[in-house]
Backbone as CSV, one residue per row, in Angstrom:
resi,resn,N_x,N_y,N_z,CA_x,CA_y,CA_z,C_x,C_y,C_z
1,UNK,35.338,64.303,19.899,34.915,64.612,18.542,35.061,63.374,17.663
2,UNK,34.150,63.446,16.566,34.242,62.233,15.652,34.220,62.727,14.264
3,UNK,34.950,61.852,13.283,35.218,62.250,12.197,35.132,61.236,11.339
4,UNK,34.443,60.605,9.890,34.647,59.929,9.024,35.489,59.812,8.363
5,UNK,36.496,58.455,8.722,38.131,58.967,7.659,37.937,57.069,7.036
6,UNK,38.067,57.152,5.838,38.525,55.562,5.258,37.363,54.955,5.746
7,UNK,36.100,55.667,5.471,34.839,54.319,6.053,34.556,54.208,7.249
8,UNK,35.173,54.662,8.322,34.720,54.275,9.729,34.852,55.804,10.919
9,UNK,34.432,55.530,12.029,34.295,56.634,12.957,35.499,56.746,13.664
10,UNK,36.308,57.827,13.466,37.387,57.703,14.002,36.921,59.087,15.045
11,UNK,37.609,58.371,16.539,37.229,59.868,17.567,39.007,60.208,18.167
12,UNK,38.670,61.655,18.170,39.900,62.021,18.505,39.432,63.726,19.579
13,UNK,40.978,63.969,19.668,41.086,64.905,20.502,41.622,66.259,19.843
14,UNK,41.138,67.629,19.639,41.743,68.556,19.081,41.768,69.476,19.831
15,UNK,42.603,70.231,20.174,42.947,71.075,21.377,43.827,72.369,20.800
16,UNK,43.984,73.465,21.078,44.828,74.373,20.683,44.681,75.221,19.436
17,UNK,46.156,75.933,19.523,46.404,76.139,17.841,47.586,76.790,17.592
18,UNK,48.779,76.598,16.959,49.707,76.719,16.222,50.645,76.047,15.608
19,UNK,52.108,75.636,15.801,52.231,74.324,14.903,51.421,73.122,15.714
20,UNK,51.327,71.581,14.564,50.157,71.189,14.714,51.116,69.826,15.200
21,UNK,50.676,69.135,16.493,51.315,67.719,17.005,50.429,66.942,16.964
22,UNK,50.433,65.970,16.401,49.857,64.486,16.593,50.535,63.311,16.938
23,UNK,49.535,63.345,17.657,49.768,62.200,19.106,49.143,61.005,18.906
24,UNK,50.035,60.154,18.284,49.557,58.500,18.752,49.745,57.268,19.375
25,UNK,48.481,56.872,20.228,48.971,56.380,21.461,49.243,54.980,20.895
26,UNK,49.551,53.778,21.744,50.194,52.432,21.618,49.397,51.366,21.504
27,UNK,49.538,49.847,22.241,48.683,48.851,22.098,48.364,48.302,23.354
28,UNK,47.320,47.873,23.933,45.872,48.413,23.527,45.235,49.571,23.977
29,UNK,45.992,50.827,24.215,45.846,52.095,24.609,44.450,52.803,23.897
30,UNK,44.841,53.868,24.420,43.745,54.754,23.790,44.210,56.136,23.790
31,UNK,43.653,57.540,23.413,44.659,59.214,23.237,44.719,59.295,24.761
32,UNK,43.249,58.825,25.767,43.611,59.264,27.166,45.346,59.265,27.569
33,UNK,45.728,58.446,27.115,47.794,58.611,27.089,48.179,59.910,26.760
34,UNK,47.796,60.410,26.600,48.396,61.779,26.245,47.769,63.027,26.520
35,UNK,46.873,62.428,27.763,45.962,63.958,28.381,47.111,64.803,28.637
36,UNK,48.405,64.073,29.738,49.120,65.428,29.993,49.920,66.322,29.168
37,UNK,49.743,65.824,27.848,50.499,66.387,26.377,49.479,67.546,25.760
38,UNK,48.359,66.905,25.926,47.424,67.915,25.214,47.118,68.973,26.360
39,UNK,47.095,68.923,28.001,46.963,70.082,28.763,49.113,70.964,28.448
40,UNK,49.675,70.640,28.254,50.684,70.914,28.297,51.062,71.806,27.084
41,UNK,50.892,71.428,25.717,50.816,71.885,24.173,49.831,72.615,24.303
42,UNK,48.814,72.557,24.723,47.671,73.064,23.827,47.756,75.415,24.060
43,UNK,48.481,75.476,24.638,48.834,76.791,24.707,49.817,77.341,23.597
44,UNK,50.568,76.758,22.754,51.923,77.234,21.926,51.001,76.303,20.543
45,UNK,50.845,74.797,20.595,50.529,74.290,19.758,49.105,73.637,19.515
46,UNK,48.650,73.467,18.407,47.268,72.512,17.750,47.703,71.180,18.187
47,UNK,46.952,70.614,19.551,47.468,69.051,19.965,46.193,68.280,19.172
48,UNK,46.308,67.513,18.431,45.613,66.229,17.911,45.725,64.810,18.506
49,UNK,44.847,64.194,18.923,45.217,62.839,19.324,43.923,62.231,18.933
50,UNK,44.263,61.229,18.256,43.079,59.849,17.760,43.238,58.994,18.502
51,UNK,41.971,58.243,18.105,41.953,56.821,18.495,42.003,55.711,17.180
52,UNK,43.202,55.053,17.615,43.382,54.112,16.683,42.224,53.276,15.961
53,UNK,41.788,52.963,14.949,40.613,52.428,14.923,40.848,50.753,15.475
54,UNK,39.510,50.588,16.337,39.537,49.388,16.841,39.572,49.723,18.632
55,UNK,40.197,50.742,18.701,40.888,51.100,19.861,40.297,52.065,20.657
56,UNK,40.054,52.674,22.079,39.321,53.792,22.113,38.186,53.837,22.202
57,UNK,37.807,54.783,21.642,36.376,54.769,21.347,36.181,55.004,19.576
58,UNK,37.042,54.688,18.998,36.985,54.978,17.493,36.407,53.250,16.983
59,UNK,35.997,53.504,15.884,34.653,52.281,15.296,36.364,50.958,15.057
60,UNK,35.847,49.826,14.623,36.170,48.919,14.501,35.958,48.145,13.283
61,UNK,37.273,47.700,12.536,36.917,46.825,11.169,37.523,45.790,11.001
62,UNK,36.473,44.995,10.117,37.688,43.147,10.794,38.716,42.965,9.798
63,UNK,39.329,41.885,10.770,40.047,41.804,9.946,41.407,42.131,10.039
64,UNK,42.912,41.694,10.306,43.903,42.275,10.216,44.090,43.863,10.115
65,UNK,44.667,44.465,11.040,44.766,46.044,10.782,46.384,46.482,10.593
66,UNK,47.187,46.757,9.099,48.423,47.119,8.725,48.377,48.693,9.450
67,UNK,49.836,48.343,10.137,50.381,49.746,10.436,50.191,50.683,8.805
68,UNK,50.004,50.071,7.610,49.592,51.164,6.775,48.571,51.598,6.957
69,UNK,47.503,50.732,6.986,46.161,51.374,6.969,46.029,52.274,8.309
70,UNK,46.213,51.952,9.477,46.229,52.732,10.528,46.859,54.220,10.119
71,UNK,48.246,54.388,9.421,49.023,55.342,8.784,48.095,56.343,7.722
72,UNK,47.224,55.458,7.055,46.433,55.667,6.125,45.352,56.857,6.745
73,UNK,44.739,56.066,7.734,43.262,56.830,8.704,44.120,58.413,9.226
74,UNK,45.581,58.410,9.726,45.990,59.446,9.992,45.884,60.693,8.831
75,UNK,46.668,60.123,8.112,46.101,61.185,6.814,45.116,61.626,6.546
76,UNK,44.168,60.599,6.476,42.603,60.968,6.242,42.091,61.946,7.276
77,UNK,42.267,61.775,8.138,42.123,62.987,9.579,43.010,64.152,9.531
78,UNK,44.189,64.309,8.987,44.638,64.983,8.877,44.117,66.241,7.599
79,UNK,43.583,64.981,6.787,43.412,66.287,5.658,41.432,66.496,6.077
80,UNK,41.062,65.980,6.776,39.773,66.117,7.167,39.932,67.542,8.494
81,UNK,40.856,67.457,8.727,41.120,68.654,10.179,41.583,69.990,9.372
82,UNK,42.289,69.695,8.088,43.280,70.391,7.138,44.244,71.431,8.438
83,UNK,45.152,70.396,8.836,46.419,70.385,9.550,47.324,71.325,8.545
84,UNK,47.890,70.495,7.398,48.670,70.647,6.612,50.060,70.168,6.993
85,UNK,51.303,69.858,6.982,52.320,69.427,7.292,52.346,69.305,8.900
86,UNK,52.787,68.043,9.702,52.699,68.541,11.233,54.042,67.552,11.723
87,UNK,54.241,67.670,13.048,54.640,66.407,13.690,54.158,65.694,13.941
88,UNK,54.710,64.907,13.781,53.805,63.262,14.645,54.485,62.519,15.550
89,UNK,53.603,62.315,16.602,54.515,61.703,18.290,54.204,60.207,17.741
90,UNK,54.778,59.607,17.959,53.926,57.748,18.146,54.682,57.163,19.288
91,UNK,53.901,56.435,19.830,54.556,55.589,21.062,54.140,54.166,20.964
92,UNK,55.400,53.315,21.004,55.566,51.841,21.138,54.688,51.263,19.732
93,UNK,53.226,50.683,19.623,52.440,50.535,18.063,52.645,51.647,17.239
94,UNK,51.906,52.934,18.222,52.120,54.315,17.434,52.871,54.166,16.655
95,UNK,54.268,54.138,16.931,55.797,54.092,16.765,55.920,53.451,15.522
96,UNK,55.341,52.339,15.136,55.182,51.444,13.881,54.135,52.050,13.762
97,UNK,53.416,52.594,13.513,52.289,53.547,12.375,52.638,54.393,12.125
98,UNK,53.960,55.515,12.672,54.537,56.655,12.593,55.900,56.133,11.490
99,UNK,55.947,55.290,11.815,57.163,54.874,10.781,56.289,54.617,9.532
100,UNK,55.719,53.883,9.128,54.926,53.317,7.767,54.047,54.750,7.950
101,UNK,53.510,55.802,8.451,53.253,57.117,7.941,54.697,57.930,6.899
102,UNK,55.745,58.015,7.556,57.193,58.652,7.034,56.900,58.159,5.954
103,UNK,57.010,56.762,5.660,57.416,56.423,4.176,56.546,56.254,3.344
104,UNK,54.936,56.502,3.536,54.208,56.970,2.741,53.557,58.147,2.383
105,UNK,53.186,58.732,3.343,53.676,60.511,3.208,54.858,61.368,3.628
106,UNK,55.756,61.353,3.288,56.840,62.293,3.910,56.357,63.723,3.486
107,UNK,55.534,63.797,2.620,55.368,65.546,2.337,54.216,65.910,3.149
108,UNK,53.962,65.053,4.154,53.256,65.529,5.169,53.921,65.778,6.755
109,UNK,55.379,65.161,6.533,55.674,65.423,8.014,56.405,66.702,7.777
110,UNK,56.544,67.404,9.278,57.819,68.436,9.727,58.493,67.916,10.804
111,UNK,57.908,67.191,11.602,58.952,66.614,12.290,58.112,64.803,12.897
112,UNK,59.223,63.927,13.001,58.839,63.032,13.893,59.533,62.735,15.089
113,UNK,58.827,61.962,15.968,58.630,61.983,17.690,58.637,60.657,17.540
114,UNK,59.892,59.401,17.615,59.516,57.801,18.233,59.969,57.692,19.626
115,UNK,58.648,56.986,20.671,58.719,57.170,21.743,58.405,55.693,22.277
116,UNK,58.939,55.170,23.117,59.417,52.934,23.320,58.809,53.018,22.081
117,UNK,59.896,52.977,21.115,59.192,51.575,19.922,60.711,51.195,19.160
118,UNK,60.491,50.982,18.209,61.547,50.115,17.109,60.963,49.835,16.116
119,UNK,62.343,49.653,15.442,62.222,49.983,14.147,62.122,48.365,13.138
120,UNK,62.585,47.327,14.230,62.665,46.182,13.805,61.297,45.490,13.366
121,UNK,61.163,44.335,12.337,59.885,43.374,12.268,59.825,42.593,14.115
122,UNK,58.722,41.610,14.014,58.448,40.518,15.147,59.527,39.593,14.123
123,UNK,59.839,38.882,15.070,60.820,37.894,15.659,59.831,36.804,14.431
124,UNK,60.178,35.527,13.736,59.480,34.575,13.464,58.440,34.344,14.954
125,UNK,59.284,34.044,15.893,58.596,33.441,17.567,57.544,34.472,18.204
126,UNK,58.166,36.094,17.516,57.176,36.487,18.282,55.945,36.976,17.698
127,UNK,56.102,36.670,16.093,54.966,36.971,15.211,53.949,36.018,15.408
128,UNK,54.409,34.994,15.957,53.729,33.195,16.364,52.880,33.419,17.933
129,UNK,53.726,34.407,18.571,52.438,34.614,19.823,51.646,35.620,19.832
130,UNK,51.839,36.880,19.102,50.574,37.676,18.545,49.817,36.757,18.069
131,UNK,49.535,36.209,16.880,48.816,35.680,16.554,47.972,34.728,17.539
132,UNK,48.719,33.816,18.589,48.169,33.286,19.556,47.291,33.775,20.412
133,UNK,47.771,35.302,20.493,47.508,35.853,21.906,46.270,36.199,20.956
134,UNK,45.976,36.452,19.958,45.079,36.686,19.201,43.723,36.159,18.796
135,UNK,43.845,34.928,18.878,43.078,33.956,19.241,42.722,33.310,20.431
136,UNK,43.572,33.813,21.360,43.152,33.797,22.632,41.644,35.203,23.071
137,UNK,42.253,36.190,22.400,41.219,37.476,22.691,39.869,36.958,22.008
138,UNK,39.968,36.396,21.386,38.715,35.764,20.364,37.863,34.888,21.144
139,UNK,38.488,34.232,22.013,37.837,33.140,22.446,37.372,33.953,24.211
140,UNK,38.233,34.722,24.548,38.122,35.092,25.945,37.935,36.475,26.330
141,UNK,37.723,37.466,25.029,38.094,38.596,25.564,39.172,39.479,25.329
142,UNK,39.096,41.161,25.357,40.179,42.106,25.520,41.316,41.985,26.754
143,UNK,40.604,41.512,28.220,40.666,41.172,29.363,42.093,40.456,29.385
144,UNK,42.297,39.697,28.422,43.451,38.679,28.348,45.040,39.786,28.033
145,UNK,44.857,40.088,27.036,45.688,41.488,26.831,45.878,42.690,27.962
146,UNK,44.307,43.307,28.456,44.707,43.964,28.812,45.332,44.146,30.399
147,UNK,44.816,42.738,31.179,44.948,42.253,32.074,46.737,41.999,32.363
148,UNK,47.225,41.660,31.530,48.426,41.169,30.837,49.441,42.551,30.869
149,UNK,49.283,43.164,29.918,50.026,44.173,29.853,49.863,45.591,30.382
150,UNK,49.028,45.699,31.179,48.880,46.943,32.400,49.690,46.714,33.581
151,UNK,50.313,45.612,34.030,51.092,46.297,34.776,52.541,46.414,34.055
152,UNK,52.921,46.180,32.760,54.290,46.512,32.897,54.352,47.700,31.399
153,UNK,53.269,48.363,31.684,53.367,49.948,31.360,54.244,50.584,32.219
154,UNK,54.123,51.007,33.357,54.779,51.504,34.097,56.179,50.677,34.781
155,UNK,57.299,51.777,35.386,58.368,51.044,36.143,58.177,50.490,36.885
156,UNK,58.892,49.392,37.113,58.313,48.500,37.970,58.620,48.964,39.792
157,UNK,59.702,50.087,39.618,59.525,50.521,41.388,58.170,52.035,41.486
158,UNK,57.468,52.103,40.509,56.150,52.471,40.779,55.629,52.095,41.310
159,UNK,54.846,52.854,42.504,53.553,52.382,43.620,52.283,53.186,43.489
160,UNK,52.283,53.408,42.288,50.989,54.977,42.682,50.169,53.741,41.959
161,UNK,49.527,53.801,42.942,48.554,53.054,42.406,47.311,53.531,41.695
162,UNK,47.385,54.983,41.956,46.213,56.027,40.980,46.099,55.822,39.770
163,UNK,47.721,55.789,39.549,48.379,55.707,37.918,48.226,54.501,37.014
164,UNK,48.259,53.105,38.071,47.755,52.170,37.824,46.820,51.856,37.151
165,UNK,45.853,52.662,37.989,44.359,52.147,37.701,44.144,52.983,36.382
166,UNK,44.501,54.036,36.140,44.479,54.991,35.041,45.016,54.165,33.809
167,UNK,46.151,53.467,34.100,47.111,52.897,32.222,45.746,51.938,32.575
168,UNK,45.112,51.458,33.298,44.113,49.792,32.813,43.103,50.659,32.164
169,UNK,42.689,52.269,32.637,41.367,52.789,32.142,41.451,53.229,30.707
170,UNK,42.939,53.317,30.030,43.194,53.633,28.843,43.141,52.419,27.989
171,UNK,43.515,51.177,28.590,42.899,50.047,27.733,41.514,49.595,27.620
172,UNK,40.738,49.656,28.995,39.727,48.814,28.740,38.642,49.181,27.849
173,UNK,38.043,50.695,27.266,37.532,50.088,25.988,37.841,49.845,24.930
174,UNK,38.678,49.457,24.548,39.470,48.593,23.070,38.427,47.663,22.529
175,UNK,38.020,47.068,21.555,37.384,46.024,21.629,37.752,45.124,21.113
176,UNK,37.660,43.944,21.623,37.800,42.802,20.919,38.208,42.255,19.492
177,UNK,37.767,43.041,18.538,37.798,42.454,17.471,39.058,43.584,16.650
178,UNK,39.117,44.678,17.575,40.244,45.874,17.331,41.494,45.527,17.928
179,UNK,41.663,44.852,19.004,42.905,44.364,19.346,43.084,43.282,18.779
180,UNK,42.498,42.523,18.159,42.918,40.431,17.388,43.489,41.987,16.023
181,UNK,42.574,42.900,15.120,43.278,43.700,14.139,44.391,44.072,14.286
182,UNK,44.723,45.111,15.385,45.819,45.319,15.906,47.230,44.140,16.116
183,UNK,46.396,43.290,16.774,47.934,42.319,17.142,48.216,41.495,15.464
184,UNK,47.170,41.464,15.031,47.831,40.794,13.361,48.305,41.476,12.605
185,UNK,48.161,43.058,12.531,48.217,43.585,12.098,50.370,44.341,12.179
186,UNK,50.504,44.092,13.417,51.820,43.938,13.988,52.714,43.127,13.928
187,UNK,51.985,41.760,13.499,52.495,40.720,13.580,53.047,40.379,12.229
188,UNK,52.597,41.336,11.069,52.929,41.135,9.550,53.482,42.514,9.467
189,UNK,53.934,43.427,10.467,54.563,44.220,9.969,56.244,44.225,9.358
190,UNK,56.318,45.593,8.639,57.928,45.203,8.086,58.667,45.642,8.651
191,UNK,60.011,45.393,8.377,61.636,45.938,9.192,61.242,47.412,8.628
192,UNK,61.181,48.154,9.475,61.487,49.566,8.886,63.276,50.175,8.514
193,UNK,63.915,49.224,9.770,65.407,49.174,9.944,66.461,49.824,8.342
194,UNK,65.778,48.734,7.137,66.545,49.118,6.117,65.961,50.823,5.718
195,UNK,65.515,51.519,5.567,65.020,52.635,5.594,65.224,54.302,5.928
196,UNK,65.680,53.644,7.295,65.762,54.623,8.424,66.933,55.739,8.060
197,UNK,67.807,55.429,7.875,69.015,56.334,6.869,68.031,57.514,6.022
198,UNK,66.988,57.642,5.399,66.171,58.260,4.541,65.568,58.968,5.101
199,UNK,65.306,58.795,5.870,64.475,59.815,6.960,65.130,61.324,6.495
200,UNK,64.183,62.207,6.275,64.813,63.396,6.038,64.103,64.794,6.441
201,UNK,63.490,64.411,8.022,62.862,65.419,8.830,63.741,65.612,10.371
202,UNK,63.433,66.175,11.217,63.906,66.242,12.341,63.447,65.264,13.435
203,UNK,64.271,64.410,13.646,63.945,63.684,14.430,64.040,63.427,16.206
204,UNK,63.414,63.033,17.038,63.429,62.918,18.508,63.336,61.723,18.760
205,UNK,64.308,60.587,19.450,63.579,59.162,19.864,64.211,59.430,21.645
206,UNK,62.164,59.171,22.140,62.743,59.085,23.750,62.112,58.027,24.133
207,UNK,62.850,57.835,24.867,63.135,56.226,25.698,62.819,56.267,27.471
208,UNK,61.789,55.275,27.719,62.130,55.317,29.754,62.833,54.289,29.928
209,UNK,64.103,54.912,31.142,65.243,53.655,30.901,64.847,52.530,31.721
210,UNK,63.055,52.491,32.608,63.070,51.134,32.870,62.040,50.556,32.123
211,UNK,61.667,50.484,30.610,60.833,50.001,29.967,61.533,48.323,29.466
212,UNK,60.484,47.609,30.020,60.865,46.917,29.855,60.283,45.381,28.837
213,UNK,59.072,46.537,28.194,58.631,45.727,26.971,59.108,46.249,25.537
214,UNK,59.504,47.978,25.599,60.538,47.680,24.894,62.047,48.605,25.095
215,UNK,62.792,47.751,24.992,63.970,48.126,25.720,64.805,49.371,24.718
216,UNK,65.297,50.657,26.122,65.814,51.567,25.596,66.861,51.429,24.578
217,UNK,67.644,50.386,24.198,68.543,49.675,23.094,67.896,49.768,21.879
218,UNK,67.058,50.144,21.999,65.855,50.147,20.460,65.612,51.102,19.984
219,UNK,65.883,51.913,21.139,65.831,52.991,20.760,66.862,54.397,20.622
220,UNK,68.526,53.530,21.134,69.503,53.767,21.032,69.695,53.329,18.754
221,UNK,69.437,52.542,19.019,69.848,51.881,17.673,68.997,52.596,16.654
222,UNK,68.162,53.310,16.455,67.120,53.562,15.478,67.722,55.359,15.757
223,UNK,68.225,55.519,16.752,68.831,57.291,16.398,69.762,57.008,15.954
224,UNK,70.532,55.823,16.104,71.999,55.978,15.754,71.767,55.939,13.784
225,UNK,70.349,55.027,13.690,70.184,54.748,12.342,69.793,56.188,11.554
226,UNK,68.810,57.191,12.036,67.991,57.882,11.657,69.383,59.443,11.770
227,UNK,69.074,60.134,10.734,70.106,60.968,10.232,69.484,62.342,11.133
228,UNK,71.300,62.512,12.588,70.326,63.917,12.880,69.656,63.521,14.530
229,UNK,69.170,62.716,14.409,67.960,62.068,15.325,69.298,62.866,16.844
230,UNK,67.879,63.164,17.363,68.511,63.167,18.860,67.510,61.702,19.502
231,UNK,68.582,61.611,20.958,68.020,60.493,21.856,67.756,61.401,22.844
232,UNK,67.020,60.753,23.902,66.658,61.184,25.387,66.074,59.936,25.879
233,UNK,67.029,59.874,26.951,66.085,58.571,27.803,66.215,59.041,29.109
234,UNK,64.144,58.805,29.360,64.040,59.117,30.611,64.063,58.602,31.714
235,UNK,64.921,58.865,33.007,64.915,58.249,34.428,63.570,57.863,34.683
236,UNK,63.752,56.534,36.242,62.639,56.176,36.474,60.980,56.130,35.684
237,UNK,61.297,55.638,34.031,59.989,55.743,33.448,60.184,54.589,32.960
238,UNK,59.156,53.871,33.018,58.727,52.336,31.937,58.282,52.851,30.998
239,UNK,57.137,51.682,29.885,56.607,51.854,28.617,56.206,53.332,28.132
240,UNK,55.228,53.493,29.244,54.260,54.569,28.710,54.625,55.607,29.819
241,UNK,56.175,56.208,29.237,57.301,56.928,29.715,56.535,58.719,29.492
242,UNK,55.552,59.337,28.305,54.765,60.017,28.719,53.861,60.370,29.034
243,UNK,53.087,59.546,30.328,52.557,59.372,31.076,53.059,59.254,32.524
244,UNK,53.930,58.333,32.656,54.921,58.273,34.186,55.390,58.896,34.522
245,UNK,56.114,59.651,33.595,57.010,61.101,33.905,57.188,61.934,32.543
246,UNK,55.806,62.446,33.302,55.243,63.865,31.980,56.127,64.845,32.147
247,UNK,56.531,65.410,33.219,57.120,66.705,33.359,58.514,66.496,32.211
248,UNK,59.425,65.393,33.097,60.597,65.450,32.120,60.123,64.886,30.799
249,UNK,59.063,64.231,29.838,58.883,64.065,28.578,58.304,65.454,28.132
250,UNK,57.923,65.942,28.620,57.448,67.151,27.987,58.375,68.705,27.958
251,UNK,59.534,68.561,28.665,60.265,69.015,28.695,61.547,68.860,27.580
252,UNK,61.488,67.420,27.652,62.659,67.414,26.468,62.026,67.318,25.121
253,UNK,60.338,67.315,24.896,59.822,67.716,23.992,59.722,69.053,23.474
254,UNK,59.463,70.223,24.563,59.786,71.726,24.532,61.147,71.698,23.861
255,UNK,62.106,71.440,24.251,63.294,71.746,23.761,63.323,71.234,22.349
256,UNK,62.742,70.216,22.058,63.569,69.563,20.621,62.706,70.651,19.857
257,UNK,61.405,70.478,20.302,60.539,71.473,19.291,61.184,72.921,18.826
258,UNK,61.835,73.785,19.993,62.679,75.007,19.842,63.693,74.565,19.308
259,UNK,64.539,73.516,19.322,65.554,73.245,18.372,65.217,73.381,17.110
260,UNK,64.550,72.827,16.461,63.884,72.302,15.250,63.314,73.432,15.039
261,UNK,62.697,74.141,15.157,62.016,74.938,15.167,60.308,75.274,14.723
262,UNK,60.038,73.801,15.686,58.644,73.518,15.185,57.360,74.264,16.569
């Protein structure tokens, strides 16, 4: 499905119906990350999943893309779907668009979901190789990125090679000019860190304990920050921890949701 939100074609996934989850996937991903979320939810809950713009199959705009504005397009879809208050999952980028969502609509969340990400800015050093890697995609291609970071989505004592080929099929249509947005767009993002204390919804941060682009410590530190927050970190899962091991992420998602009572 496609929807006009903030000027451009944003395509997403709507599935179900009762409380309402939105699902956003990472960098240079696409919602396919979260097929086994939306066959899983879509019986109890309204599963939503977009495509980031740039990303996917959703349209593309130049130019630096702020985890606000990305935060921004959610809303706009949201009140274009008329959701009304929901959760929101984000994973790893997600994760920084789900954060800069909190602190510009909070009277839109009921609960949030951070899944590999953090709460920290880039490094001076590592705001210096986005940008590189950025101008590398410019000159050569998505290919460079996505070539790059498909294999260490998954744990590294993974052999399915099915699964493999699947995290490369969730990157490769990104385009070009949506991932250089994306990676600058990351690369000027802020510390959410001072913040996080404020948070004043129910929170979940799950972690795969062999991720190793971003490390479960990140996600130890941002529950310890966030008031309330439960942790879960999952065995044998890397980055894109719901995807590798759906059963147990979706399981300790069932539960928080009955906790909370979303």
């Amino acid at each position: 499905m496609l929807a006009t939100v903030n000027g451009i074609q944003i395509a997403y996934t709507d599935e179900g119906a009762g409380g309402p989850l939105l699902f956003v996937h990472g960098f240079p991903l696409s919602r396919g990350t979260w097929s086994k979320q939306v066959a899983a939810f879509q019986a109890s809950h309204r599963v939503i999943a977009p495509d980031l713009r740039g990303l996917g199959d959703s349209e593309v705009s130049p130019g630096p893309i702020p985890m606000g504005r990305f935060a921004k397009d959610l809303h706009g879809l949201m009140q274009h779907l008329k959701t009304g208050p929901l959760t929101l999952v984000g994973h790893s980028m997600g994760g920084y668009v789900a954060l800069a969502f909190a602190k510009a609509y909070p009277e839109a969340l009921k609960g949030l979901v951070l899944v590999g990400t953090k709460a920290g800015a880039d490094s001076p050093e590592g705001a210096t190789a986005r940008r590189a890697t950025a101008e590398k995609v410019r000159t050569e291609g998505s290919s460079v990125v996505v070539d790059a970071m498909a294999p260490k989505m998954l744990a590294a004592s993974n052999t399915d090679a099915a699964m493999a080929a699947a995290v490369h099929g969730f990157m490769a249509p990104s385009k070009p000019e949506g991932v250089i947005g994306a990676l600058l767009g990351m690369a000027e993002r802020e510390d959410a860190g001072a913040w996080l204390g404020m948070l004043q919804v129910p929170t979940l941060v799950i972690a795969g304990a062999d991720d190793t682009i971003i490390p479960p410590s990140e996600s130890e530190a941002m529950a310890k920050a966030i008031p309330g927050a439960q942790l879960k970190v999952i065995p044998k899962a890397g980055h894109l921890v719901a995807f590798e091991q759906a059963d147990a992420f979706n399981a300790a998602l069932v539960d928080w949701l009955n906790s909370a009572g979303l």
